[in-house]
LUMTORPA-117317 format. One line per 8 residues: number of its first residue (from 1); their letters; for each residue z, y, x of C-alpha. Coordinates in steps of 0.001 Angstrom, whole numbers. Example, Ala and Ser with C-alpha at 12.3 -4.5 7.8 and 13.67 -1.06 7.14 Angstrom:
2
1> AS> 7800/-4500/12300 | 7140/-1060/13670
REM end
This chain:
462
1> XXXXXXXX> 18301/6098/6849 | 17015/2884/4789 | 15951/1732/1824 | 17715/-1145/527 | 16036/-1913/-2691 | 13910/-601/-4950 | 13374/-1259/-8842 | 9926/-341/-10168
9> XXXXXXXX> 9518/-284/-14748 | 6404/290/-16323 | 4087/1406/-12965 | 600/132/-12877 | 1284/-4014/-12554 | 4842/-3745/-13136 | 6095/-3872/-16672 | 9131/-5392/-16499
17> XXXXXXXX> 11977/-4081/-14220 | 10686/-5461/-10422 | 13332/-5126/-7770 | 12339/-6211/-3829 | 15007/-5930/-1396 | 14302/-5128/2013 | 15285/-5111/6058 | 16455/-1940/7566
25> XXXXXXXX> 13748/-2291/10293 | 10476/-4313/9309 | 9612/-5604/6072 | 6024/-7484/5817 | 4911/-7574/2137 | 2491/-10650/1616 | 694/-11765/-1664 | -2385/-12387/-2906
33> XXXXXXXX> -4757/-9585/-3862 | -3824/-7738/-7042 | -148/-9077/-6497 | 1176/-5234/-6365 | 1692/-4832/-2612 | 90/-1180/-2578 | 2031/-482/-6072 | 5463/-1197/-4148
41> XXXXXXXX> 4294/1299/-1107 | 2574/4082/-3639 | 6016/3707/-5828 | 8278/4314/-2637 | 5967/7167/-1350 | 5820/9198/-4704 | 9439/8561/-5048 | 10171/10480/-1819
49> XXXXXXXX> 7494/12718/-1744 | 6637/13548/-5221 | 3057/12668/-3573 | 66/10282/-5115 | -2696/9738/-3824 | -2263/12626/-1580 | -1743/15122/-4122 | 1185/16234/-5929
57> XXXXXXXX> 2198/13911/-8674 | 2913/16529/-11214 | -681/17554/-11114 | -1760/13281/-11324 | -63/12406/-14624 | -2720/10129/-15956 | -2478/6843/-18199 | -3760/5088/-15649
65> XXXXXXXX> -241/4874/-14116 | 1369/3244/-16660 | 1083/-194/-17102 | -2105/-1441/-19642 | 614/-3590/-21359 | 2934/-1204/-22514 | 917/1470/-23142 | -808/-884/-25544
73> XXXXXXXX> 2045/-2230/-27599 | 3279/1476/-28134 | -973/2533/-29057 | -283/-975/-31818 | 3173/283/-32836 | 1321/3957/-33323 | -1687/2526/-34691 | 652/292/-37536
81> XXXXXXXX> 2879/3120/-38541 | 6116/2230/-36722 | 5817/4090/-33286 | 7887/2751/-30520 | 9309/5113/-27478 | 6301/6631/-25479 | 6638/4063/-23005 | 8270/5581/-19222
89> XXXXXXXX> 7658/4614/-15708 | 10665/4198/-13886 | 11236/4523/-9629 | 14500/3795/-8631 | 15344/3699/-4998 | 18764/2183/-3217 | 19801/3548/-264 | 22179/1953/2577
97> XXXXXXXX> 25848/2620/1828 | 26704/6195/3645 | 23053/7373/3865 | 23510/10351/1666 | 27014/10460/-408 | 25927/13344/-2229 | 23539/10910/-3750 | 26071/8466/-4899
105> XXXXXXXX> 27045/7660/-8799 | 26343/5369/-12023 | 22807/6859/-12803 | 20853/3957/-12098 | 19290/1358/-14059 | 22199/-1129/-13300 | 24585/1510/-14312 | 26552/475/-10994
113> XXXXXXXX> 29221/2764/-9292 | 29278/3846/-6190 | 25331/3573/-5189 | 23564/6078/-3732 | 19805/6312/-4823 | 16934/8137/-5974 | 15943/7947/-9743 | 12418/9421/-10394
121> XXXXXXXX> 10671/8887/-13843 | 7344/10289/-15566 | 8688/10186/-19177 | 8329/12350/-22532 | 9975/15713/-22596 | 12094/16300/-25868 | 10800/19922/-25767 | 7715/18455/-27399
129> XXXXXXXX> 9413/16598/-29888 | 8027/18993/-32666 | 4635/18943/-31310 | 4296/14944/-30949 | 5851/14348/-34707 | 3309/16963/-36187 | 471/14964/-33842 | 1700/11764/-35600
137> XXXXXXXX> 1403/13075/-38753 | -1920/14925/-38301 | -4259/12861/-35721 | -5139/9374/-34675 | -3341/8444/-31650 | -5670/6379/-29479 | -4635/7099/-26242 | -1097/8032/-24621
145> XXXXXXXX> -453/11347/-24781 | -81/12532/-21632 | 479/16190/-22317 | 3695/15770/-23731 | 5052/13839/-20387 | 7358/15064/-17300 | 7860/14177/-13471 | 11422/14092/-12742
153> XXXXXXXX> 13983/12959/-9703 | 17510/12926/-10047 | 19965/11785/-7659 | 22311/8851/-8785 | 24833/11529/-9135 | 23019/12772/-12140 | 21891/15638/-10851 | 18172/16812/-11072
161> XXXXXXXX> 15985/16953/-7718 | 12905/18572/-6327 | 11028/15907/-3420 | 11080/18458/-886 | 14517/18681/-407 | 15126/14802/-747 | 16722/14452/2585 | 14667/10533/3202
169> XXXXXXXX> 11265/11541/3935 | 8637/8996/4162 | 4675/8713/5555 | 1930/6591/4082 | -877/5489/6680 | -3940/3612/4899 | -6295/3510/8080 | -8689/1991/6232
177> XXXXXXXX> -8956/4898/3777 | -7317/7582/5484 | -8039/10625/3181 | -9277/13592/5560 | -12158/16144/5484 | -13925/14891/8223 | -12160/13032/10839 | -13310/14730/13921
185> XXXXXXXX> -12188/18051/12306 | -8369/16659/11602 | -7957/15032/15080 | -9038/18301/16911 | -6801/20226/14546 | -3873/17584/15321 | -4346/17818/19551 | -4812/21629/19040
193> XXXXXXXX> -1274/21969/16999 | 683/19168/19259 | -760/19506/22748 | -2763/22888/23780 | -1170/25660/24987 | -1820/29393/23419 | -4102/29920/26229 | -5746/26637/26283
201> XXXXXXXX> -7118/27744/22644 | -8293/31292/23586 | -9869/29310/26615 | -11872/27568/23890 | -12263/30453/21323 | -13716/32313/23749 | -16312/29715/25452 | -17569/28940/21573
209> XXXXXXXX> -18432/33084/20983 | -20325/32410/25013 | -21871/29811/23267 | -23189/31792/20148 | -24205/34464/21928 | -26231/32610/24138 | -27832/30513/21042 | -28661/34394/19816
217> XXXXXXXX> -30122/35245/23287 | -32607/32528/23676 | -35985/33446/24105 | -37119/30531/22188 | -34602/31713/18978 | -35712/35564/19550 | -39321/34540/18997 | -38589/32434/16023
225> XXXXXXXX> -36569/35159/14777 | -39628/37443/15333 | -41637/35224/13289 | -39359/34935/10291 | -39198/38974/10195 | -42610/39474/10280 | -43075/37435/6986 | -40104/38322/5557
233> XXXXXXXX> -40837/41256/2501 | -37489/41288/968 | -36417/44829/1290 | -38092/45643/4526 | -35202/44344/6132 | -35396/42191/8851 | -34036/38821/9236 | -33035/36488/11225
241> XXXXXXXX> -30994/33152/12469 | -27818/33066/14009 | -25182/30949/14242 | -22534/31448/12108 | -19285/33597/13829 | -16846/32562/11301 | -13316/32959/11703 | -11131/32986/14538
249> XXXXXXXX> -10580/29344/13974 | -13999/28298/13536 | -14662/26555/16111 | -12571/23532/14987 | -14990/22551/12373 | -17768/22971/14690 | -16296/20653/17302 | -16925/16943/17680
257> XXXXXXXX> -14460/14352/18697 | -15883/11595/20515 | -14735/8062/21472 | -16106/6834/24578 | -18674/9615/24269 | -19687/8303/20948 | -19010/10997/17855 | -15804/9943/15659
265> XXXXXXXX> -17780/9476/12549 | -19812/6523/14347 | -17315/4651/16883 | -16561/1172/15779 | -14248/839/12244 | -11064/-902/14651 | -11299/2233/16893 | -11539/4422/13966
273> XXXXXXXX> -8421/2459/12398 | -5796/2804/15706 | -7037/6461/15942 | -5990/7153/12572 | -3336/5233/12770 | -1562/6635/15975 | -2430/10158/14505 | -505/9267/11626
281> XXXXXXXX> 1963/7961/13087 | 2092/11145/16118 | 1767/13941/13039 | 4885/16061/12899 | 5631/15164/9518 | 5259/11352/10643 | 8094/12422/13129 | 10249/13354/10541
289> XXXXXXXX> 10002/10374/8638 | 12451/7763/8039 | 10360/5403/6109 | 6876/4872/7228 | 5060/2987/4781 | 1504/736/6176 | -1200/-441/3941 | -3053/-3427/5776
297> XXXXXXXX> -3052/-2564/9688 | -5388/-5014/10211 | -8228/-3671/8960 | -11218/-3766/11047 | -9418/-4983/13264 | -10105/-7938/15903 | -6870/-10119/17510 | -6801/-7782/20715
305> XXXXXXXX> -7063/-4265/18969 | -4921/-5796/16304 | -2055/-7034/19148 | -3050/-3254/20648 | -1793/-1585/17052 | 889/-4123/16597 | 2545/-2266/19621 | 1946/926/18346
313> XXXXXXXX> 3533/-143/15430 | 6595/-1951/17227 | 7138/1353/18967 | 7180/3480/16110 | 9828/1385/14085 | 12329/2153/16482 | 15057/3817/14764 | 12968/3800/11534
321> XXXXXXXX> 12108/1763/8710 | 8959/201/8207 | 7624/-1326/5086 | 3948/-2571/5031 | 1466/-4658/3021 | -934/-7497/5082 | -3231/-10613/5040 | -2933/-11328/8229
329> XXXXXXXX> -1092/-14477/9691 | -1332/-12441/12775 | 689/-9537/12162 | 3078/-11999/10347 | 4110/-13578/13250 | 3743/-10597/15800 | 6321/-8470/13683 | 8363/-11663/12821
337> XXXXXXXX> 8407/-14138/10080 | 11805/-13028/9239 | 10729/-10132/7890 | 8321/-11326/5437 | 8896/-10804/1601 | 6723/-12904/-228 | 4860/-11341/-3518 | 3251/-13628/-6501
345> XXXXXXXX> 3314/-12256/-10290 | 6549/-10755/-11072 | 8336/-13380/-8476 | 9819/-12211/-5383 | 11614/-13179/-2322 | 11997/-13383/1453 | 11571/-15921/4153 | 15160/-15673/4767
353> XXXXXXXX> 16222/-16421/1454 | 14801/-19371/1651 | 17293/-22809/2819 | 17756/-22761/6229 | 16084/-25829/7274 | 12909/-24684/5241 | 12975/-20852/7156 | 13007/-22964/10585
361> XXXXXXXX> 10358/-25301/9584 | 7843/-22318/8946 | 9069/-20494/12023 | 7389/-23451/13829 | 3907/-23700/11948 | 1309/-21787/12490 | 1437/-18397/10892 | -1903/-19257/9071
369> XXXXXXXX> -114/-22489/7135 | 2645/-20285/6191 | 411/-17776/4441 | -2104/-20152/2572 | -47/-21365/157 | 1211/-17432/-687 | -2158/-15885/-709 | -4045/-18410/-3078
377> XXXXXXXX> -4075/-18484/-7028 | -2976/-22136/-7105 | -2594/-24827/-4394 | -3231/-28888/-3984 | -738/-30570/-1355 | -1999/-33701/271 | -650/-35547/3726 | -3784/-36087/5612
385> XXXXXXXX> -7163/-34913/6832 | -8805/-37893/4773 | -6565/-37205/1478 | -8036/-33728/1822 | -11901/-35047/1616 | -11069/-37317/-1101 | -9133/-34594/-3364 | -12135/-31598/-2058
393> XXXXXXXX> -14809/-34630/-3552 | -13042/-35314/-6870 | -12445/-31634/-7883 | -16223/-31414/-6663 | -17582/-34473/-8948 | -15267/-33048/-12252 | -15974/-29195/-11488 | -20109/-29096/-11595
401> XXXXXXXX> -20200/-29354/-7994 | -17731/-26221/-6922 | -15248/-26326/-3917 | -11628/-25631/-5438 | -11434/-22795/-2799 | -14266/-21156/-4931 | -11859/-21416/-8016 | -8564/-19811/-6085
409> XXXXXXXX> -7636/-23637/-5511 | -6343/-23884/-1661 | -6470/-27717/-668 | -3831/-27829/1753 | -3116/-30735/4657 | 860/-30068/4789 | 2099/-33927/5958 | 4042/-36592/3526
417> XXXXXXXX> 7356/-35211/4869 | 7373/-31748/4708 | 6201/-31336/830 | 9632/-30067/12 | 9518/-27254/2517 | 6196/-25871/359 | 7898/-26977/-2719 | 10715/-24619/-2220
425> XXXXXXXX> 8163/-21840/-1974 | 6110/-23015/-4778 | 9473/-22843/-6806 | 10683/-19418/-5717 | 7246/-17715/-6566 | 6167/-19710/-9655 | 3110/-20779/-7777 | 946/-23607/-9649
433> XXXXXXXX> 854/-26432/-7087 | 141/-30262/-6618 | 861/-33201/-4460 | -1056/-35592/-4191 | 415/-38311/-2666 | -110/-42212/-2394 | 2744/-44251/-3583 | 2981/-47376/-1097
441> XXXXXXXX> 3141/-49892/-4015 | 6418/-47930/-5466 | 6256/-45775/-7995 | 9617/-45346/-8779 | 10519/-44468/-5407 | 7956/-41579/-5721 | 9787/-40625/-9052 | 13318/-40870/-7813
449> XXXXXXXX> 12128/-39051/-4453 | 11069/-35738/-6531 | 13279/-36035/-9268 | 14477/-32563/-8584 | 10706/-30824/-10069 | 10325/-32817/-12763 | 11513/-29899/-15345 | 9671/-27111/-13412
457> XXXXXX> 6468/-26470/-15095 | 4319/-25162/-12057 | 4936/-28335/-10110 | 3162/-31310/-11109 | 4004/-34371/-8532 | 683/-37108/-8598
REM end
């Protein structure tokens, strides 16, 4: 089961309709920060799940989901006495042909037949119609009125859903916010449920009352005890310490895991992040997942731990699909260039899509080149090392003395011939970028040799 595409409207960053289009095994999203790779994962998961930020979504409805734009041009159209639609956020999700045929009609977006998909929307409910016309005409709107608003999931058959029984389940790991009551508590719990026989945990039930008991017998306790009695004059009762009996469960929450005999809560952050990770990724409902969906595995992480999870990861994705969001060069080239799908605005697209000759020439560089010119806010070209110090020292000199880095600028050594292979990049993503290049005495063989991005508007050849 796989997710071909998905179309996100009106969620958080997205206003417009977004679509990405993805593998059936590994997808790598890569963009710069705020470029909506945790949207895409978040939209997927709640479109599954019906789950946000690890709580029903129904009981999340905020404002905050919407995106600022829209929710501000219908607050104008309010606020000028010609109200717009209350704007709707939109999550549609294509599946691979002969996933689930049930699922299959014209109730998508592109009003194509013969799809099968998810549809799931948070938009106004008509059964408030009279209420939101008398609010109209009675209050100042100033905010988006969330009351009147509805989760829903249909299937592109038009029929009406509930998550649970959405056949494609997915499982969202964030190891470097990984939302539990206290970790040692949830991994005991997990090795308890997965591993221990019945008799392993009455072994341990029964060795944490021995342990109680024997806190209550010491002679050192007794005497404290005595002490507390004696100037106690609350009822003439007496009182004293003990440790707490609890339920029959208890003794998870009293429990500490430790790493290399060091408590959870204080082993290193990479440990902490594989931990979580694997337990995520071991949890039954993990298991039952078809989509598992990553959020920057290389947290915390240094190359070998990193490499370490990158197996973990490899091994999980067999016979699954998984989508995830990175930085990192590294895990770009240890789960395959080919997967990456490369995030900047609204503009989308992946490595493959790319020409041919321009997919091969980044398969060769190293995975860090291949990333730079993605990740920044706007980029500078040049062909050599001493081009670079020249271009760094004039930005310097006209900038009060700031590095273009500090600015978003990357200053990038890419090599006379292969500005095209950037260019086609720079193109597909609507990234600002220059070249800087020397002319040999010719202009108008510099002209005629990048004639082609003369009309594009983010491309400026000097």
């Amino acid at each position: 089961m796989a997710i071909e595409k998905v179309i996100i409207q009106n969620f958080k960053k997205f206003k417009n309709p977004f679509e990405v289009k993805f593998n059936e095994n590994i997808n790598l999203l890569v963009g710069d920060n705020e470029s909506g790779k945790s949207t895409i994962l978040e939209a997927i998961h709640v479109a599954l799940t019906g789950m946000y930020a690890g709580r029903n979504i129904r009981n999340q409805l905020s404002t905050y989901l919407f995106n600022r734009e829209a929710v501000e041009e219908y607050l104008a159209s309010v606020k000028n006495e010609q109200p717009i639609a209350p704007p709707e956020i939109m999550i549609e999700l294509y599946f691979k042909s002969g996933t689930l045929p049930e699922y299959e009609g014209n109730g998508n977006s592109e009003k194509s037949d013969g799809i099968e998909g998810i549809r799931f929307t948070i938009s106004f409910s008509d059964k408030f119609n009279s209420e939101y016309e008398s609010l109209l005409k009675t209050e100042k709107i100033t905010s988006l009125p969330i009351e009147f608003y509805e989760a829903k999931w249909f299937s592109f058959s038009r029929d009406e859903k509930m998550p649970r029984f959405i056949p494609i389940k997915s499982v969202m790991i964030d190891s470097s916010n990984y939302r539990y009551q206290n970790g040692s508590d949830v991994y005991i719990s997990r090795v308890v449920k997965d591993f221990l026989e019945p008799e392993d945990i009455t072994a341990i039930t029964q060795a944490h009352r021995n342990m109680i008991d024997e806190f209550a017998q010491n002679e050192a306790i007794q005497s404290i005890n005595e002490k507390i009695s004696a100037a106690s004059t609350v009822m003439n009762e007496k009182l004293s310490l003990s440790a707490d009996q609890g339920v029959q469960n208890s003794w998870e929450s009293s429990l500490v895991t430790q790493v290399d005999g060091i408590p959870f809560a204080h082993a290193g952050k990479g440990a902490q992040c594989i931990i979580k990770t694997q337990l995520a990724l071991s949890h039954k409902q993990a298991e039952k997942a078809s989509i598992v969906l990553i959020e920057e595995p290389e947290s915390h992480l240094s190359f070998s731990r990193l490499s370490e999870l990158m197996g973990v990861i490899e091994k999980a994705a067999s016979g699954r699909q998984i989508i995830a969001s990175t930085h990192s060069s590294f895990v770009a080239n240890k789960l395959g260039l080919e997967n990456l799908i490369l995030l900047s605005g609204d503009n989308c697209c992946s490595m493959q899509s790319l020409k041919t000759e321009t997919f091969e020439f980044f398969k060769k560089v190293a995975g860090y080149d291949t990333l730079r010119l993605i990740l920044c806010k706007k980029s500078i070209l040049v062909e050599g090392d001493s081009d670079e110090l020249v271009v760094q020292r004039a930005y310097m000199d006209t900038h009060e003395g700031r590095l273009p880095i500090q600015d978003g600028i990357d200053v990038m050594t890419v090599g006379g011939v292969t500005f095209k292979r950037y260019l086609e990049i720079a193109q597909t993503l609507n990234k600002e970028t220059a070249v800087v290049t020397d002319n040999d005495g010719n202009i108008e063989a510099v002209k005629k040799k990048y004639k082609e991005y003369e009309e594009i508007q983010c491309i400026h050849i000097c």
